[in-house]
Each structure stands twice: as structure tokens, then as C-alpha cells.
N, C-alpha and C positions, 0 to 999 in steps of 0.2 A: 504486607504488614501495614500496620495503620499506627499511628501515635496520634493522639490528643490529650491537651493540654487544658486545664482548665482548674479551677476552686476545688478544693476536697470535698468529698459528700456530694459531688454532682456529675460523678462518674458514668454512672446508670441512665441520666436524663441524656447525656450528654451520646452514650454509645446504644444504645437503645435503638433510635430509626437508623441507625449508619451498620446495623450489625442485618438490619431485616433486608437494608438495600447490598450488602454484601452479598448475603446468603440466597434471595431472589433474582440472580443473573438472568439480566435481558435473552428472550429469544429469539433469534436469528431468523425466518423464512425467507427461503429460495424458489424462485418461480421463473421457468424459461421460456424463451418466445426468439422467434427468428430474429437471426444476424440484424441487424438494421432498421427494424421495427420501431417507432416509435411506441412508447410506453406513458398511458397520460395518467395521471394519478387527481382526481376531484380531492382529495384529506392529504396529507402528511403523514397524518395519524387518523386513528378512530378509536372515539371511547364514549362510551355512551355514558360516562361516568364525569360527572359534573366536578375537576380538579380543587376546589377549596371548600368544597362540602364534608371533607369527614373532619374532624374533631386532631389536634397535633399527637393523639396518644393513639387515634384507633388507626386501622392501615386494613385495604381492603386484600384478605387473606385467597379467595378465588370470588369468580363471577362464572359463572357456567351455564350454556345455554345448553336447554335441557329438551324433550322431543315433538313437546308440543311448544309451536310457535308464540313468541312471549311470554314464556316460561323460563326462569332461571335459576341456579342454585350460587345464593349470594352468600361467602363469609366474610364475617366483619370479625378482627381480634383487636383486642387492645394491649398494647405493644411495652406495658410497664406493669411492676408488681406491686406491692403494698408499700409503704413508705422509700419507696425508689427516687420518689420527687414529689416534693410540696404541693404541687400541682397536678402534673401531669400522671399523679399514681393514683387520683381521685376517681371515682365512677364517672360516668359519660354520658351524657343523651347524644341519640345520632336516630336525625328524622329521615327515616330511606326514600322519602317520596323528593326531598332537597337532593338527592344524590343523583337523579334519574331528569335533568331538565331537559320542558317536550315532552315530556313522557308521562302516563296518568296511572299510578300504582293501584291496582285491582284487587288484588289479594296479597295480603302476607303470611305466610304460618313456619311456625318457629319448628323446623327439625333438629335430631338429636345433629353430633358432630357430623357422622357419617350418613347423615340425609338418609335413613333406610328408616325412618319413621319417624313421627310427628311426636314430636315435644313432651307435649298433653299426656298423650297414650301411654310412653315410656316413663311418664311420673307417677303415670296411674299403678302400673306393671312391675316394678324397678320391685328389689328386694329393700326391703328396709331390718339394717343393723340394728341390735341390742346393743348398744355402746354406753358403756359405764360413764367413760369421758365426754363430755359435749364438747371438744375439740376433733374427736375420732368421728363424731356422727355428722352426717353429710345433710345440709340443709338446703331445697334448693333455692334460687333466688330472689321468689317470690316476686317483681318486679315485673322481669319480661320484657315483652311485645306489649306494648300501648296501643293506646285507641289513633288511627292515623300513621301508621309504620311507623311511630316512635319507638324507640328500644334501648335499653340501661343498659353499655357495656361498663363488666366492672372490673378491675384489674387481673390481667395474665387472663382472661378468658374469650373468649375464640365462639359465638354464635353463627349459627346455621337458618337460612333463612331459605324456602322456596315464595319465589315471587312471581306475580306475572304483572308485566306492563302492555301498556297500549299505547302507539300512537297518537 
């Protein structure tokens, strides 16, 4: 159970990243080696993910190395919805080449959620409604992927990116 306290109207800002850090439980690896063995560890950690690079509304959703080496499937979501917070419910820039230090971003291209295909192609493809209402008919964001891995996350939406870095 969790309680917090805080001003009315700032509920959502307030349980927002404490509901993604609930619901994403640390994983555990176990690894064995002989009785008595010293075990030397070079990191604590590893993350190839540069800690005060993403923006206080976006949260990196996976990072996935994918089969050819320096290939990844990177999702970024943004963790607030439309008027949730004065701030924090606003759109986002998040430069992915700042997230990666040491590392030289090669390609970016924006896939659907399900990374089974490129962006692009599925807007091209995609059925488009006869919608009476202009609230019902689905626009898409127009924005994107920028020139340099910039990218507009805009609220409650969750991008798909394959990338490749280098050394």
C-alpha cells in the first residue's frame, strides 16, 4: 500500500513515476561458480543508458538488443496524460544520441509499437476511417523522428525506435 500526501489537483504528477516504478519490479540474476571462488566484478551496474538524459515525464519503456551487433529496439513512453500536470503533461523533446554517451548513433527509424514494421510503411497501409466526428478520426503525429535522433514524445504515448550505435 502506498499513501501520499500532497495539494489537490496534483495527484497524477505526484503518483505517475511511483506507479511505473511499482509496476516494473527489479530482476533478480543468479549465477554459480565454486564454493570459495573469488568473484571480481569491473561495474556494480551496466547500463549503457546515460541516468539524467531522459526528460522527468518520459521513462525508458525496454531497450533490447536485437541480432545483429549494435542493433537495438529502444521504447521511449511518456508517463503522463493530457492536463495531468501543468508541466509534466506537456509534449517532449528527447535527443536519443544524449542518452547513448561514448556511443555514435548511426541510424534511427521509428517502428510501429510492435517493431514488426517501420513506421512509414504502416501509415502509408493503415485503413483510414470515414469519421463524421473529427474527435473519432485518428490523426497521426505529424512530428516524429527529427533530423539527429530528436523525437516529440507527446502524452500517454509509448515510441518504438530500432537503432544502431557504435563505439
Amino acid at each position: 500500500h502506498r499513501l501520499v500526501v500532497g495539494k489537490a489537483g496534483r495527484g497524477a504528477s505526484k503518483m505517475r513515476s511511483m506507479m511505473d516504478e511499482i509496476f516494473s519490479q527489479p530482476h533478480v540474476f543468479v549465477a554459480s561458480t565454486q564454493a570459495g571462488a573469488e568473484v571480481s566484478f569491473e561495474r556494480n551496474n551496466l547500463s549503457m543508458l546515460h541516468s539524467a538524459s531522459l526528460p522527468d515525464n518520459v521513462m525508458l519503456v525496454s531497450f533490447i538488443a536485437l541480432g545483429v551487433e549494435g542493433t537495438f529496439l529502444l521504447r521511449l513512453g511518456h508517463q503522463y496524460g493530457p492536463n495531468e500536470d501543468s508541466i509534466l503533461s506537456l509534449p517532449v523533446e528527447v535527443d536519443i544520441q544524449t542518452l547513448f554517451p561514448g556511443k555514435r548513433l548511426v541510424s534511427v527509424k521509428e517502428k510501429t509499437l510492435s517493431a514488426n514494421q517501420d513506421r512509414k510503411d504502416w501509415e502509408d497501409r493503415r485503413f483510414r476511417w470515414d469519421c463524421s466526428k473529427e474527435e473519432d478520426s485518428f490523426s497521426p503525429r505529424g512530428d516524429g523522428l527529427q533530423d539527429g535522433g530528436r523525437v516529440m514524445v507527446h502524452p500517454m504515448e509509448i515510441l518504438t525506435f530500432e537503432i544502431v550505435l557504435l563505439s
